[in-house]
Backbone bond lengths (Angstrom), bond angles and torsions (degrees), N, CA, C in turn:
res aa  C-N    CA-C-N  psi(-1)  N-CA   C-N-CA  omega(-1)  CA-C   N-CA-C  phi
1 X - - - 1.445 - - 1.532 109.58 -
2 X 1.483 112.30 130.63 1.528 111.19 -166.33 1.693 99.61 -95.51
3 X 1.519 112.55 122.08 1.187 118.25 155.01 1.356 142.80 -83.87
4 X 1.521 112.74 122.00 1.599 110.03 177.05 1.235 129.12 -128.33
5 X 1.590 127.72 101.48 0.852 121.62 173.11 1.713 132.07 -82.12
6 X 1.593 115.71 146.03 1.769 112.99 179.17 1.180 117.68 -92.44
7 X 1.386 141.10 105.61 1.133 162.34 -168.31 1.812 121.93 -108.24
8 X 1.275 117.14 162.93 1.531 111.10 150.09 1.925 111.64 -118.03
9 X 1.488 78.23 157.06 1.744 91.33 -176.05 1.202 115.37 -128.98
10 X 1.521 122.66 124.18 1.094 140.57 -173.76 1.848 105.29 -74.95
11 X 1.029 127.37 136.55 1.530 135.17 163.30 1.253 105.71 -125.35
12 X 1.154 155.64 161.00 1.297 159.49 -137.63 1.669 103.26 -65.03
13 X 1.246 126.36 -74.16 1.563 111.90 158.67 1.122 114.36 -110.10
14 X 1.522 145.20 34.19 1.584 161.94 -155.62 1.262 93.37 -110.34
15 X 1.705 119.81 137.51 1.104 114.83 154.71 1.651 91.80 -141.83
16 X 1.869 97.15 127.61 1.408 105.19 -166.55 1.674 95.49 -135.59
17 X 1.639 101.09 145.60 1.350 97.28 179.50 1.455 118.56 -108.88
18 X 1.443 117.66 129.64 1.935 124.40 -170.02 1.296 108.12 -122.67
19 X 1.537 94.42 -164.95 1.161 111.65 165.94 1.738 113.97 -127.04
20 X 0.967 120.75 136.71 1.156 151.21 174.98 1.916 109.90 -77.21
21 X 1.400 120.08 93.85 1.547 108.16 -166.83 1.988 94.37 -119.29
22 X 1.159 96.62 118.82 1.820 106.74 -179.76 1.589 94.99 -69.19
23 X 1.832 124.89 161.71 1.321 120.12 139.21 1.459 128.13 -48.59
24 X 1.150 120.96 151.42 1.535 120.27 159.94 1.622 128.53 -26.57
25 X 1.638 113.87 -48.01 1.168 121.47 -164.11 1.366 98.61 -106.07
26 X 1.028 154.32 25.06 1.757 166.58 107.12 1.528 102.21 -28.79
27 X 1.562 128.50 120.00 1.035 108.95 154.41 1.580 122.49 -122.26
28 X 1.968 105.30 1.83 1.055 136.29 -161.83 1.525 117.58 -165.83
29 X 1.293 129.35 144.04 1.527 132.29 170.45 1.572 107.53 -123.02
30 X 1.338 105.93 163.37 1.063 112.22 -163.28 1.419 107.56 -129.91
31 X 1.045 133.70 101.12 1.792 132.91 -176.86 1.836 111.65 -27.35
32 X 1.580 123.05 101.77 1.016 122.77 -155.66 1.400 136.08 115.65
33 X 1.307 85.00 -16.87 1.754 114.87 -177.55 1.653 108.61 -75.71
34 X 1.333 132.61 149.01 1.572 128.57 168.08 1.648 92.64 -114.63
35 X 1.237 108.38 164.83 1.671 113.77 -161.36 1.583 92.54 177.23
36 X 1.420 119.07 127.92 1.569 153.19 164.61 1.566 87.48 -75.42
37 X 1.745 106.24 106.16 1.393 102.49 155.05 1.396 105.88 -119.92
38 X 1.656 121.19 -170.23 1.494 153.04 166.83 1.073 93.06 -102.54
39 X 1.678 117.67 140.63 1.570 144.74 148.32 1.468 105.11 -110.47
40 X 1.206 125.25 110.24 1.220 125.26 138.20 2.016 129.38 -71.13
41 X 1.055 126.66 64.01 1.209 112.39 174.12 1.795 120.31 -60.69
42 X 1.882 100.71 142.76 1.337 93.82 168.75 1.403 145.02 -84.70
43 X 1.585 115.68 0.10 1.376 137.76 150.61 1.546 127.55 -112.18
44 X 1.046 100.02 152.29 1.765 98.81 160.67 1.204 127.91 -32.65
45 X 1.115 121.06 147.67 2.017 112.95 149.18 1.737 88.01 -159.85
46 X 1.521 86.74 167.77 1.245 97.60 165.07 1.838 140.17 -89.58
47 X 1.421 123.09 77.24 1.124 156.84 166.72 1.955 115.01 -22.03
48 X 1.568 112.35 134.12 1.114 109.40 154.37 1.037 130.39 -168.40
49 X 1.565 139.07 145.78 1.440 124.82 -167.73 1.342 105.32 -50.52
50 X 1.536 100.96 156.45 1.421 104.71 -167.58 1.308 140.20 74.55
51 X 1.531 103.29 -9.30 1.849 104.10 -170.35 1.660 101.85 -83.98
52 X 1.382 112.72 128.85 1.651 107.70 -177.34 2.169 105.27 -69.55
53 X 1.049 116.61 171.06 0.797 131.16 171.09 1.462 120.75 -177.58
54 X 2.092 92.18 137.68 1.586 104.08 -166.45 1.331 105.38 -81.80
55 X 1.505 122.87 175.94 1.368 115.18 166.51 1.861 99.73 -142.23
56 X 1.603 111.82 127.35 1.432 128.73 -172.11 1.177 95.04 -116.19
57 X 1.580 105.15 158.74 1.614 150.65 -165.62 1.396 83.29 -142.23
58 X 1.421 120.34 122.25 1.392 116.65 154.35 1.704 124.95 43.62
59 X 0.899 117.96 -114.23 2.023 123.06 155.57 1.196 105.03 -100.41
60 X 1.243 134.07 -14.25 1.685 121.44 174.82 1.224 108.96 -78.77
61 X 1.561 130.81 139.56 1.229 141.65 113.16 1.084 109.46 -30.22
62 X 1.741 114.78 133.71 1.559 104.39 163.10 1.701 83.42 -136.36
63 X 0.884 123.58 -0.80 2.048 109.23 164.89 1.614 108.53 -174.56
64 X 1.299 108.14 -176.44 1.638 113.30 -167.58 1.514 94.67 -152.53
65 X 1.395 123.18 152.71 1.215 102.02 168.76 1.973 92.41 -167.17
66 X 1.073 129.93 -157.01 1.416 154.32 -157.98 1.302 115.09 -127.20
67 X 1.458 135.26 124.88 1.532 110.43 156.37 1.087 118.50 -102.43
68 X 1.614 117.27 136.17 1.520 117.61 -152.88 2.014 84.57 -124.75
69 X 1.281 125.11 8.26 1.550 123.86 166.54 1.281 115.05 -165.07
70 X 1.409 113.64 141.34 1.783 119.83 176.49 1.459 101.07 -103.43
71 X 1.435 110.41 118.53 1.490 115.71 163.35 1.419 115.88 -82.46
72 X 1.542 147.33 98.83 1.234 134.18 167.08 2.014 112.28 -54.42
């Protein structure tokens, strides 16, 4: 079962709103955990290996991570 959560994502001063898509065999994370996800964002921005980016719930942080690939 494919999970997707809707989130916002921080890019250096970008705030863009996506989707967040887990693998198949994910059914849970664990604070501490590293995990290969999918971003679907719903606009453009300008993207690059390496650029960190946070990911918010409301005022929570709930992770941060790296992009290590651009899917067109």
């Amino acid at each position: 079962m494919l999970k997707i959560i809707n989130l916002n994502f921080f890019f250096r001063t970008s705030n863009i709103t996506g989707n967040l898509i887990f693998p198949e065999d994910v059914s849970f994370v664990m604070p501490g955990d590293s995990l290969e996800l999918k971003i679907q964002l719903y606009k453009k921005a300008p993207l690059s290996l390496g650029l960190k980016v946070i990911m918010r719930e409301g005022n929570l942080t709930i992770g941060a991570g790296v992009i290590t690939e651009l899917i067109s």
